[in-house]
Backbone as JSON Lines, residues from 0, in Angstrom:
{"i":0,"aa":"X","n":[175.37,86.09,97.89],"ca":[174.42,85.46,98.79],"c":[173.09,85.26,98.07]}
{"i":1,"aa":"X","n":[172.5,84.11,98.36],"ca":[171.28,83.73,97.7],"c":[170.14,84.42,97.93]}
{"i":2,"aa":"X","n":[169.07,85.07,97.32],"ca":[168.14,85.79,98.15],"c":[167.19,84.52,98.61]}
{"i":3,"aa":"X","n":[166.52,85.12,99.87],"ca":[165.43,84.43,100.58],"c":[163.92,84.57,99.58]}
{"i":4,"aa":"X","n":[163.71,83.1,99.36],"ca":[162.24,83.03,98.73],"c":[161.11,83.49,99.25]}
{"i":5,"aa":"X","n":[160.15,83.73,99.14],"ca":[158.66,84.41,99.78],"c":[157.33,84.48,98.66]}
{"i":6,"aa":"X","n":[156.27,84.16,99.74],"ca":[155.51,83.91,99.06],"c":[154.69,84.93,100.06]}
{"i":7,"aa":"X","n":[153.41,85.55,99.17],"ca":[152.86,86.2,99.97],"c":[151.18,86.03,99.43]}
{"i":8,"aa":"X","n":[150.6,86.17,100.97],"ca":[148.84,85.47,100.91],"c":[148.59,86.78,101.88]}
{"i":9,"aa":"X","n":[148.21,87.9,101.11],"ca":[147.23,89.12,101.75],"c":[146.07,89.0,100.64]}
{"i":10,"aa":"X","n":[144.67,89.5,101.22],"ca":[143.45,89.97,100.41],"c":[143.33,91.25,99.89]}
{"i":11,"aa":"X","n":[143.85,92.08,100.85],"ca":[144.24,93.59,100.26],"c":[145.52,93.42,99.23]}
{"i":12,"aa":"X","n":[144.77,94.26,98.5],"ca":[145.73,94.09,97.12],"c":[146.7,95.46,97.19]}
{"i":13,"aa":"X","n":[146.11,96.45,98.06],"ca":[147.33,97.62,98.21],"c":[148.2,96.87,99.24]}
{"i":14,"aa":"X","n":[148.07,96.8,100.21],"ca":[149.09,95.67,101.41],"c":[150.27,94.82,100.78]}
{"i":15,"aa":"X","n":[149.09,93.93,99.77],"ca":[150.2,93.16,99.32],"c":[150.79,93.31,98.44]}
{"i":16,"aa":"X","n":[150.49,94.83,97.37],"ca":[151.76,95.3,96.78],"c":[153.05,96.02,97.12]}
{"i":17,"aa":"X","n":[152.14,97.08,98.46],"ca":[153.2,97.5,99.52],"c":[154.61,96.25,100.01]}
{"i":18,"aa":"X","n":[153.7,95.22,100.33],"ca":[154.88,93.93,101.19],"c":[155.69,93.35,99.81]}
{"i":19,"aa":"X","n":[155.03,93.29,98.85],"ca":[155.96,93.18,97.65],"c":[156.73,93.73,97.57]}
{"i":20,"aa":"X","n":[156.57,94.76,96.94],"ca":[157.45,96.05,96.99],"c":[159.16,96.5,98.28]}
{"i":21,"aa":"X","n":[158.17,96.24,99.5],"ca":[158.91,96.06,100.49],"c":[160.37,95.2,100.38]}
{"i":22,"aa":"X","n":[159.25,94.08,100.43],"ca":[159.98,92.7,100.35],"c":[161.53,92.78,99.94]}
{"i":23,"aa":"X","n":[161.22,93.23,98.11],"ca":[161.99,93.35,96.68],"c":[163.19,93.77,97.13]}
{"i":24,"aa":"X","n":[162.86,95.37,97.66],"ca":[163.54,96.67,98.03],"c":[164.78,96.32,99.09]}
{"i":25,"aa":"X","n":[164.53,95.2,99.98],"ca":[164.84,94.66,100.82],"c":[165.96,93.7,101.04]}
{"i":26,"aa":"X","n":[165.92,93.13,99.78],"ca":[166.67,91.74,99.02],"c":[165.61,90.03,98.83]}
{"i":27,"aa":"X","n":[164.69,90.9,99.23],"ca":[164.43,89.22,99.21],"c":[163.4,88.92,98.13]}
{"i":28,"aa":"X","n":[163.46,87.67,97.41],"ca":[162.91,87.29,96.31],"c":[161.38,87.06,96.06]}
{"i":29,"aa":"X","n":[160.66,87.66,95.87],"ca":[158.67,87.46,96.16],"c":[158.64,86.5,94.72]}
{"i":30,"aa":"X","n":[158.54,84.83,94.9],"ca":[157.72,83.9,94.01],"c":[156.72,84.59,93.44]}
{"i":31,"aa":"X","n":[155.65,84.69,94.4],"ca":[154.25,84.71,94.13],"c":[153.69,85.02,94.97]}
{"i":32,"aa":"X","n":[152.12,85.98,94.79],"ca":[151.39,86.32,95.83],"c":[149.99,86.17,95.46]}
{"i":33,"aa":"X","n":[149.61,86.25,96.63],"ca":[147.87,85.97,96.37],"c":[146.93,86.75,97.16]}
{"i":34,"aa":"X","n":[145.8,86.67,97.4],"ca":[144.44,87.03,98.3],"c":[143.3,85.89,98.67]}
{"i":35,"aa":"X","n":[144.41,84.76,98.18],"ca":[143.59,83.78,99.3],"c":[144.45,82.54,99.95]}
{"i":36,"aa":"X","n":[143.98,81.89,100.93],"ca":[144.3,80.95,101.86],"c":[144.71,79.69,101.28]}
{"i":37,"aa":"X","n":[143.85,79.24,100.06],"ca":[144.52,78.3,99.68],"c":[144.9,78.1,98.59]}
{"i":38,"aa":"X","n":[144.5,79.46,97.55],"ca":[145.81,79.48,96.93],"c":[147.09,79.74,97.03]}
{"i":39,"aa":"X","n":[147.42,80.42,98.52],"ca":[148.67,80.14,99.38],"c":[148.81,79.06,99.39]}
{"i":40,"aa":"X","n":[148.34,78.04,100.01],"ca":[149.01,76.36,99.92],"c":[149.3,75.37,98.44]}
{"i":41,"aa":"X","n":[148.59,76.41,97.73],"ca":[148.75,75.65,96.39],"c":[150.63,76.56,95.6]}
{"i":42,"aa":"X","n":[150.21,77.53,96.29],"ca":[151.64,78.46,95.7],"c":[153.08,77.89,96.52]}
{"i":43,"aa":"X","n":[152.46,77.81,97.89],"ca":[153.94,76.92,98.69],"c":[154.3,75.86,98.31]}
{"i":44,"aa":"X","n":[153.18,74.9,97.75],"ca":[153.44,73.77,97.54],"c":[154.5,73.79,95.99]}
{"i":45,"aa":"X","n":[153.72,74.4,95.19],"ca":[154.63,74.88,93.54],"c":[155.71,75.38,93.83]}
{"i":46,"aa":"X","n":[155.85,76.31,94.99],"ca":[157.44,77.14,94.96],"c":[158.32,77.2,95.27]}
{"i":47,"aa":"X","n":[158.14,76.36,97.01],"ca":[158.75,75.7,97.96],"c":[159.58,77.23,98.31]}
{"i":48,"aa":"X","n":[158.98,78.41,98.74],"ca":[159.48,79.24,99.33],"c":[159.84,78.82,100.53]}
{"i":49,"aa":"X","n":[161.34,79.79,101.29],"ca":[161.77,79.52,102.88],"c":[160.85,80.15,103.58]}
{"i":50,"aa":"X","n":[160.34,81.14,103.59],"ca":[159.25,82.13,103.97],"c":[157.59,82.0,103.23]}
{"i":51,"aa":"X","n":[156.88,82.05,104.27],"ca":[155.73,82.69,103.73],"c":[154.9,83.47,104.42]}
{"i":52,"aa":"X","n":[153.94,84.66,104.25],"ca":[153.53,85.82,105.04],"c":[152.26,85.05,104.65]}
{"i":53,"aa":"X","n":[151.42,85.28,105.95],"ca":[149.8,84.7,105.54],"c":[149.07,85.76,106.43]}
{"i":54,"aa":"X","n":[148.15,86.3,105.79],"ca":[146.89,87.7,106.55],"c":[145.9,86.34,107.17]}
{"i":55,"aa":"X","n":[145.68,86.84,108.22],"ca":[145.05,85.85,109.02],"c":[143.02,85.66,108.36]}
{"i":56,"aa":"X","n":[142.84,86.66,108.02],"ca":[141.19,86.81,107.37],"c":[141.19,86.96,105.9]}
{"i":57,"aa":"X","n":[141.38,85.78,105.19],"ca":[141.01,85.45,103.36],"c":[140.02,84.63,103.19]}
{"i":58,"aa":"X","n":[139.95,84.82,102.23],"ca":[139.11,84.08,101.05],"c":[139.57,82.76,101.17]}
{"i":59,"aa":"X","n":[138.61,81.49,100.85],"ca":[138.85,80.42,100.64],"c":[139.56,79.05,101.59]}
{"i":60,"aa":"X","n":[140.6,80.04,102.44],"ca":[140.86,79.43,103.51],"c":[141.66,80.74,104.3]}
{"i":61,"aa":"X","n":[141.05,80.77,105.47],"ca":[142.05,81.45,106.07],"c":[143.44,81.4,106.45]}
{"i":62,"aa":"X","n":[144.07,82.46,107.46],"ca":[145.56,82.54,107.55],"c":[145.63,81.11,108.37]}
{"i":63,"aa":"X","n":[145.04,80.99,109.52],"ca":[145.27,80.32,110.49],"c":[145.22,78.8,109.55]}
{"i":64,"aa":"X","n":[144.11,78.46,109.37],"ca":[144.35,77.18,108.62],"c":[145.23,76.81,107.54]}
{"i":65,"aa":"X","n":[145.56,77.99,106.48],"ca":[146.55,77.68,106.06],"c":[148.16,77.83,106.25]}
{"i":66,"aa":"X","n":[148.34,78.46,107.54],"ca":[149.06,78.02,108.2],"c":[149.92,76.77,109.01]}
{"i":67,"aa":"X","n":[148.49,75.99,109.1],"ca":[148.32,74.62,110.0],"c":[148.78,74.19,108.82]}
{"i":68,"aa":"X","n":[148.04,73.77,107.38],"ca":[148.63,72.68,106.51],"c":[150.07,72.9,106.0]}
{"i":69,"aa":"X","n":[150.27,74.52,105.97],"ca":[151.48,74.88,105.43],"c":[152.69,74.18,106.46]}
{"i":70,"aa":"X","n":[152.15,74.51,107.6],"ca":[153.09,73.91,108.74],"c":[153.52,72.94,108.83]}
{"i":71,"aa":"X","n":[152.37,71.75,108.84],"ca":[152.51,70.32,108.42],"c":[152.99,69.6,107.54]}
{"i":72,"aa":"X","n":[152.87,70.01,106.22],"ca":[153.55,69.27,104.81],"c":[154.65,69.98,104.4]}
{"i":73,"aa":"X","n":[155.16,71.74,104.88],"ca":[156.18,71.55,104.31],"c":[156.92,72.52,104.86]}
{"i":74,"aa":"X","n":[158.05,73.06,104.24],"ca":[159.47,73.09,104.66],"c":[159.34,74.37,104.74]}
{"i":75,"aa":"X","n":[158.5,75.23,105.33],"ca":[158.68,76.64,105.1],"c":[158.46,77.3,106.15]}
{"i":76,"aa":"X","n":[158.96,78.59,106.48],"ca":[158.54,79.32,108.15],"c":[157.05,80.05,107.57]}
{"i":77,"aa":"X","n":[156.49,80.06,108.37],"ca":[155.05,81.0,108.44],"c":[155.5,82.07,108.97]}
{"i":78,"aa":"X","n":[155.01,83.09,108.77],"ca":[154.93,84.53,109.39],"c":[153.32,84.97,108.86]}
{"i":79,"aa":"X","n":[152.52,85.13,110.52],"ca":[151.04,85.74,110.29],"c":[150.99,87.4,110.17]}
{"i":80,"aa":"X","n":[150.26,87.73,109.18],"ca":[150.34,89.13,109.39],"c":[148.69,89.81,109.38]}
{"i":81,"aa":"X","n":[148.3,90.34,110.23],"ca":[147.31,90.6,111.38],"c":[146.68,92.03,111.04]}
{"i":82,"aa":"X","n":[145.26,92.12,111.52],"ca":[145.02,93.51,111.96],"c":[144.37,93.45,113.33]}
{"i":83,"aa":"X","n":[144.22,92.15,113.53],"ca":[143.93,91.94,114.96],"c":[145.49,91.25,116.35]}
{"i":84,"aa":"X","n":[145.01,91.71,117.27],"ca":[146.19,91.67,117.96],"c":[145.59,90.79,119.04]}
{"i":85,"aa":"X","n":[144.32,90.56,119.3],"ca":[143.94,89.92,120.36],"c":[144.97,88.28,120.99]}
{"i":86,"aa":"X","n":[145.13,88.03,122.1],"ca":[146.03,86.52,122.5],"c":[145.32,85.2,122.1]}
{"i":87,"aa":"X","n":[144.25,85.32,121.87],"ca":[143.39,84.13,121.29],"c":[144.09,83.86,120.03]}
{"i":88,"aa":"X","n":[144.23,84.59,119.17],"ca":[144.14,84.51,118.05],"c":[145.87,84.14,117.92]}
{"i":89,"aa":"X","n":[146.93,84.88,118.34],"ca":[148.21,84.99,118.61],"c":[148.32,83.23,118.9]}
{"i":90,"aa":"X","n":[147.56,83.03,120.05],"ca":[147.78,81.46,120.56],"c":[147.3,80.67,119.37]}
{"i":91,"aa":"X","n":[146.65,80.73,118.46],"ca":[145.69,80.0,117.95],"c":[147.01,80.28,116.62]}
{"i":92,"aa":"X","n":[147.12,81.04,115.81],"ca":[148.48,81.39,115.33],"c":[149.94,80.46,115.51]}
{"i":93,"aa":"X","n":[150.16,80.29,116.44],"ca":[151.1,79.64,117.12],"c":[150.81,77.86,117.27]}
{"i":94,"aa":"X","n":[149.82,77.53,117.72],"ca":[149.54,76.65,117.37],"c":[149.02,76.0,115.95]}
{"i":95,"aa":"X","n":[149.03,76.61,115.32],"ca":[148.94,76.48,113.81],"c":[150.2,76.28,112.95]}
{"i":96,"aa":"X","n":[151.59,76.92,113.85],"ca":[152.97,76.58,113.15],"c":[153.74,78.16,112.99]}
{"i":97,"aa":"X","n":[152.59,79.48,113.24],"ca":[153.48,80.42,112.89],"c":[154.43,80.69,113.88]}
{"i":98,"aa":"X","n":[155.65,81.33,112.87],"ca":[156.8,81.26,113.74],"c":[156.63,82.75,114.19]}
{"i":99,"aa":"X","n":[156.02,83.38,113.49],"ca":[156.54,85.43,113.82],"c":[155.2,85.55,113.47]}
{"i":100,"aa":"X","n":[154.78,86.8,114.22],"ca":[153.58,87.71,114.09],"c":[153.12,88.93,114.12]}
{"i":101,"aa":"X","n":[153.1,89.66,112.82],"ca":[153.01,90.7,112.92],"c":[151.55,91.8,112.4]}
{"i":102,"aa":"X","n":[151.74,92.81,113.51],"ca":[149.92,93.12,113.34],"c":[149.94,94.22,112.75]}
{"i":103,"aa":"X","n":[148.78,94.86,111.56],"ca":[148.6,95.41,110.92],"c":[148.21,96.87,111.37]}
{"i":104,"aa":"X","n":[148.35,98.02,111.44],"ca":[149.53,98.05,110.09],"c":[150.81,98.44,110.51]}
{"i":105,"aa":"X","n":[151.34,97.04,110.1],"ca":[153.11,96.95,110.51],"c":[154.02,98.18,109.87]}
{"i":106,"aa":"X","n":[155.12,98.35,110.41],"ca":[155.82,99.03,110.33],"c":[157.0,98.35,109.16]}
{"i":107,"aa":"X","n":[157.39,99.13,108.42],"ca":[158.27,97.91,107.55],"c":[159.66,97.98,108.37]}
{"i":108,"aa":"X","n":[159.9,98.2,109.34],"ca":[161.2,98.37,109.84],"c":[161.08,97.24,110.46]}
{"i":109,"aa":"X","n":[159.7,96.73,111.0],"ca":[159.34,95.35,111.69],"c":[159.76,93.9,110.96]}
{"i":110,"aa":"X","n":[158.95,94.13,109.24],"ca":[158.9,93.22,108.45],"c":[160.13,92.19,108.33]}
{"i":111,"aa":"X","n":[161.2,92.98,108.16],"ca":[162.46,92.09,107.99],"c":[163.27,91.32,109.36]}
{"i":112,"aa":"X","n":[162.8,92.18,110.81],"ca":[163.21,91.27,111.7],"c":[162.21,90.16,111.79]}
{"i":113,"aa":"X","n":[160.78,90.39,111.8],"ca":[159.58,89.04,111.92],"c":[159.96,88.15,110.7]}
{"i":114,"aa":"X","n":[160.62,88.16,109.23],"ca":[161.04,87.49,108.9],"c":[162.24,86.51,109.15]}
{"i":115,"aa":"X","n":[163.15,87.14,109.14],"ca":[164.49,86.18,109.97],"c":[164.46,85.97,110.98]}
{"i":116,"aa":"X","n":[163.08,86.19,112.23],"ca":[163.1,85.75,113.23],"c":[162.21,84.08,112.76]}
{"i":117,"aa":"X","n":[161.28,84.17,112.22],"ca":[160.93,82.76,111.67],"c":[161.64,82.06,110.69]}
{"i":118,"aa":"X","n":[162.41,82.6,110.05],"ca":[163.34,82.06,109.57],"c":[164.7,81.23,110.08]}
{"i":119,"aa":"X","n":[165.1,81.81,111.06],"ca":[166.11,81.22,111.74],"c":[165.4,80.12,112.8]}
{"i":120,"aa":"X","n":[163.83,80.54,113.26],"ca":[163.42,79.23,114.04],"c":[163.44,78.36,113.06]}
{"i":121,"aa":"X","n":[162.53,78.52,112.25],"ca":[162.51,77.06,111.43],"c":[163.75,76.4,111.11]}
{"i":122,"aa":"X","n":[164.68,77.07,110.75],"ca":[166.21,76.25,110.71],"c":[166.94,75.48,111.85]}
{"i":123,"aa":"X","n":[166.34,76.4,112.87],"ca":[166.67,75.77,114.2],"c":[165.64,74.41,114.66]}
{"i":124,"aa":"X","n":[164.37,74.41,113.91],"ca":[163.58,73.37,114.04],"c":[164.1,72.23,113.32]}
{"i":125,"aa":"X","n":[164.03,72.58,112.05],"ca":[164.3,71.37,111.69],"c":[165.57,70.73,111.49]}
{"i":126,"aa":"X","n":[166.67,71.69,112.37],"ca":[168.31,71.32,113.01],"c":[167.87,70.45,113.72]}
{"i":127,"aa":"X","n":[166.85,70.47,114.81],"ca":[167.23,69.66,115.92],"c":[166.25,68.27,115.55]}
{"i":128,"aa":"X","n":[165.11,68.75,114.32],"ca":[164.25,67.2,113.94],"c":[165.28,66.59,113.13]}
{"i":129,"aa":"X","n":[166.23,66.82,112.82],"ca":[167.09,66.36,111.69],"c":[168.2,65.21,112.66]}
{"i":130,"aa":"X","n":[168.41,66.19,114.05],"ca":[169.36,65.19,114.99],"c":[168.25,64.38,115.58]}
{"i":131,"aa":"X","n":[166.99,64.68,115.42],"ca":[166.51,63.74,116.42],"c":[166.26,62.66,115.55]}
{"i":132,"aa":"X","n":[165.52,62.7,113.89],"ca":[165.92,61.6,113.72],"c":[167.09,60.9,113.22]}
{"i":133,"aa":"X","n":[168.15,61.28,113.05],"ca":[169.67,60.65,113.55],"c":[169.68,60.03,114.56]}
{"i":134,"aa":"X","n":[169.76,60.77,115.66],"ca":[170.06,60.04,116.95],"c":[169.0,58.46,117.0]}
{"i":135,"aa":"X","n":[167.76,59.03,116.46],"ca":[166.65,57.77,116.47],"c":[167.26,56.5,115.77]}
{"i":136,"aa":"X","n":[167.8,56.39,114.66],"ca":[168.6,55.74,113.11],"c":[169.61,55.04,114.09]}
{"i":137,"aa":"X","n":[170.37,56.25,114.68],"ca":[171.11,55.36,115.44],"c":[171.54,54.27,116.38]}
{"i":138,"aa":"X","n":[170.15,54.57,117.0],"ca":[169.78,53.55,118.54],"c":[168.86,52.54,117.54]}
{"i":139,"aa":"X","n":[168.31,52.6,116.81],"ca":[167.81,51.83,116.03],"c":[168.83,50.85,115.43]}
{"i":140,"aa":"X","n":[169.89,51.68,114.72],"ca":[170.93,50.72,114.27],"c":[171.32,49.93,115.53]}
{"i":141,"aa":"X","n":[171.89,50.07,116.51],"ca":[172.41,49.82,117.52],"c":[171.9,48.61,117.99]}
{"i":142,"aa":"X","n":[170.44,48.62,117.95],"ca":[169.73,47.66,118.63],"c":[169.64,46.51,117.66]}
{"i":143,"aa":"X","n":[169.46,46.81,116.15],"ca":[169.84,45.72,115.35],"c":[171.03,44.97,115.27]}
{"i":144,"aa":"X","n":[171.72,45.45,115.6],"ca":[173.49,45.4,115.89],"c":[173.88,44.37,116.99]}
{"i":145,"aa":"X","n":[173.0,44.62,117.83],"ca":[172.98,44.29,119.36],"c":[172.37,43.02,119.15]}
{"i":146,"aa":"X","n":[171.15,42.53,118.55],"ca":[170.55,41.71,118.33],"c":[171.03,40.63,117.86]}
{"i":147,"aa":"X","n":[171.91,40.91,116.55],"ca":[172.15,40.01,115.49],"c":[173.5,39.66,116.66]}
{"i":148,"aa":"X","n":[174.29,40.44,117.12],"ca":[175.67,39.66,117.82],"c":[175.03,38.93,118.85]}
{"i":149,"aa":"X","n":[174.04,39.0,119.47],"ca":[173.34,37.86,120.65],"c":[173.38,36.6,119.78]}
{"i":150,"aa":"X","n":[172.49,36.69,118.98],"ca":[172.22,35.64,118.11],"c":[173.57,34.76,117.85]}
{"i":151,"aa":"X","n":[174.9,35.46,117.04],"ca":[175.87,35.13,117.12],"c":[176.37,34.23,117.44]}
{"i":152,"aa":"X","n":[176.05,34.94,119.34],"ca":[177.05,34.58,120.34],"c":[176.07,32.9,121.05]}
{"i":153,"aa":"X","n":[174.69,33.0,120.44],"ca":[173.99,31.93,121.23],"c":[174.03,30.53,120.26]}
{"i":154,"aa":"X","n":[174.21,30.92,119.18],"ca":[174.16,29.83,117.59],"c":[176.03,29.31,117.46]}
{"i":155,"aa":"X","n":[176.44,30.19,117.4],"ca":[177.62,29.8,117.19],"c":[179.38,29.96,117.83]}
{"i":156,"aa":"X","n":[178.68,29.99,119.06],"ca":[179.77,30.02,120.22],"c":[180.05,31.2,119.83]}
{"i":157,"aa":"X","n":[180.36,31.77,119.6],"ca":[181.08,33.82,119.33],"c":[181.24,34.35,120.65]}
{"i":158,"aa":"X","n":[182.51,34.56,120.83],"ca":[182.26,36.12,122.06],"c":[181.59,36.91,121.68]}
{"i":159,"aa":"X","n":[181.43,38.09,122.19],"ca":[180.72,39.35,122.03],"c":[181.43,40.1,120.8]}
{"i":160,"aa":"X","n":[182.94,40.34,120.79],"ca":[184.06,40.74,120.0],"c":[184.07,40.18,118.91]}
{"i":161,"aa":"X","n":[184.22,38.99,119.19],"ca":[184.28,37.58,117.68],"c":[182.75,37.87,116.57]}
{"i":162,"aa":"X","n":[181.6,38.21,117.65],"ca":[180.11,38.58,116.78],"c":[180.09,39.87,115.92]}
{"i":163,"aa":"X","n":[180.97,41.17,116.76],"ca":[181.32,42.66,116.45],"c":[181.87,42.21,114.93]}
{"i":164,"aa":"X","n":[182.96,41.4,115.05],"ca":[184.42,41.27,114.36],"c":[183.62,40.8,112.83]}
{"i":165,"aa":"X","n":[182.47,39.77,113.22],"ca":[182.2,38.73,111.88],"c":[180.96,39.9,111.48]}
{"i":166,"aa":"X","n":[179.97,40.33,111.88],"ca":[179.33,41.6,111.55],"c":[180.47,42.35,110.34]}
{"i":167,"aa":"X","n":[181.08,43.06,111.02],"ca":[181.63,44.38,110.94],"c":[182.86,43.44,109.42]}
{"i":168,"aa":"X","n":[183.47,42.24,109.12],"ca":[184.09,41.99,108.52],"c":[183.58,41.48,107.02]}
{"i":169,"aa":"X","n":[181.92,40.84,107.53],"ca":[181.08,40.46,106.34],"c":[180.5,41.86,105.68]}
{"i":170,"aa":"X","n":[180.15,43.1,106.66],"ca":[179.81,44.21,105.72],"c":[180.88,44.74,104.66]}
{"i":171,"aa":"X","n":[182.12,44.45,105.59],"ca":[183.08,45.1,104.44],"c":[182.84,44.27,103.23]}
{"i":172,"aa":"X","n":[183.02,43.11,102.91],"ca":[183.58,42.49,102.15],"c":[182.0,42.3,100.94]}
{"i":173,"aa":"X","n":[180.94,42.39,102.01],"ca":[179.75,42.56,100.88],"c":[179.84,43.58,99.96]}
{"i":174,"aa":"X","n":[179.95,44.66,100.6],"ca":[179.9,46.54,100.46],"c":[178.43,46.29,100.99]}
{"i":175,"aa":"X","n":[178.04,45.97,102.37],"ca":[177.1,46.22,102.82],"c":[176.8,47.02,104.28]}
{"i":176,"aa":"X","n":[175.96,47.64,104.77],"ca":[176.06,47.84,105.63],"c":[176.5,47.22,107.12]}
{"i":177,"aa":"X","n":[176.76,47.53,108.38],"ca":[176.87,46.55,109.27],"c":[174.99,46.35,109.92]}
{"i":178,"aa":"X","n":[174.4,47.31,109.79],"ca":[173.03,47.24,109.82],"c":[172.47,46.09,108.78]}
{"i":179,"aa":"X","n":[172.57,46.47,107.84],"ca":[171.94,45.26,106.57],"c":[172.9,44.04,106.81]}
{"i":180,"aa":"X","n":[173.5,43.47,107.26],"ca":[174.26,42.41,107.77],"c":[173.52,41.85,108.67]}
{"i":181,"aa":"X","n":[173.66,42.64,110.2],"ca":[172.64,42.23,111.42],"c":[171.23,41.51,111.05]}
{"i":182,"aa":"X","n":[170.71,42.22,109.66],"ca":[168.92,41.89,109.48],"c":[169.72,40.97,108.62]}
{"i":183,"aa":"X","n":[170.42,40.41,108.1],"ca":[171.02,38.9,107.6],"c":[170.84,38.16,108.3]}
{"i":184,"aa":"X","n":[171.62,38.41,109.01],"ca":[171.67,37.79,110.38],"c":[170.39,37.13,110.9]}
{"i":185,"aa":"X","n":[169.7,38.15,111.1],"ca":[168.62,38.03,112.14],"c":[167.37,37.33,111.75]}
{"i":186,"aa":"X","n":[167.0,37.77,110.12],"ca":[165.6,37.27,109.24],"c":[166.29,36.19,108.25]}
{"i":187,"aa":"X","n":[167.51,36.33,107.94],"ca":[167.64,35.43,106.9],"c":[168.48,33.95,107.46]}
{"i":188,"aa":"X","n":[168.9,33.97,109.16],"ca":[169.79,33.02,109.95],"c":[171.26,32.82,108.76]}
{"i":189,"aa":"X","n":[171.93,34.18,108.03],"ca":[173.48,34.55,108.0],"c":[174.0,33.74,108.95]}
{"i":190,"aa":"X","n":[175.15,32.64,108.83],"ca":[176.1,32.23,109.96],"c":[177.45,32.39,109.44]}
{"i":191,"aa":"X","n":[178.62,32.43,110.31],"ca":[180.07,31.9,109.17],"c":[179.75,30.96,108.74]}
């Protein structure tokens, strides 16, 4: 089994040798670590860890914000790790992209479920952005599809079937799509 990547952004340098250490002991692979905010985003960006732990109060940029960009550009779960517990901050956390949150000073028996608990969201996130844009591709295709056989059926007498049939018979024979056919069709006026 592959170990899980991690990157770690604490300012305490005992903490974040402890969560190293942890981490290691644990199975899972520590890239790189730091004590500030955006040399966390500069390290996610170089390492493309599945995980990353961010202390909510650093240097340079904090947890929360680099959370938000980490969240936004790339492919990785956040996990905040805290010495404050207040719901402001939790909400503010959360809206920033973290998936798990854990407050200082954590228990390491904690560490590895708050990891695979953001770990498995984010997989589950971007499972379902992955069908959504599929499903999107699809109705998209569909409607190009739909388009070009109107056209078809209004230019050149075609049934509905006969438009499917000449679509679906010119992609084969191009090696083109039945999508890239339809926009033949449609921008370039393609007829039999």
């Amino acid at each position: 089994m592959e170990k899980i990547r991690v990157v770690i952004a604490e300012d305490e340098a005992i903490i974040r040798l402890d969560l190293r250490e942890t981490l290691e002991n644990a199975g899972y692979m520590v890239l790189a670590d730091t004590g500030r905010g955006d040399e966390a985003v500069r390290l996610v960006r170089k390492h493309k860890p599945e995980v990353v732990i961010l202390d909510v109060k650093m240097p340079g940029m904090d947890g929360i914000q680099a959370a938000r960009e980490i969240a936004t550009t790339e492919d990785t779960a956040v996990v905040i790790l805290t010495a404050f517990s207040q719901r402001e901050l939790i909400d503010e956390a959360v809206d920033a992209g973290a998936l798990a949150y854990l407050v200082k000073p954590y228990q390491q028996s904690d560490l590895v479920p708050a990891i695979e608990i953001a770990r498995r969201r984010h997989e589950e996130m971007r499972d379902l952005t992955d069908q959504a844009k599929t499903l999107e591709d699809r109705l998209k295709a569909r409607k190009i599809i739909e388009k070009a056989k109107g056209l078809l059926i209004d230019t050149s007498s075609f049934t509905e079937d006969e438009a499917f049939k000449f679509i679906q018979t010119t992609a084969m024979s191009d090696r083109k799509t039945m999508v890239e056919i339809a926009e033949k069709i449609i921008s370039e006026g393609l007829r039999p």
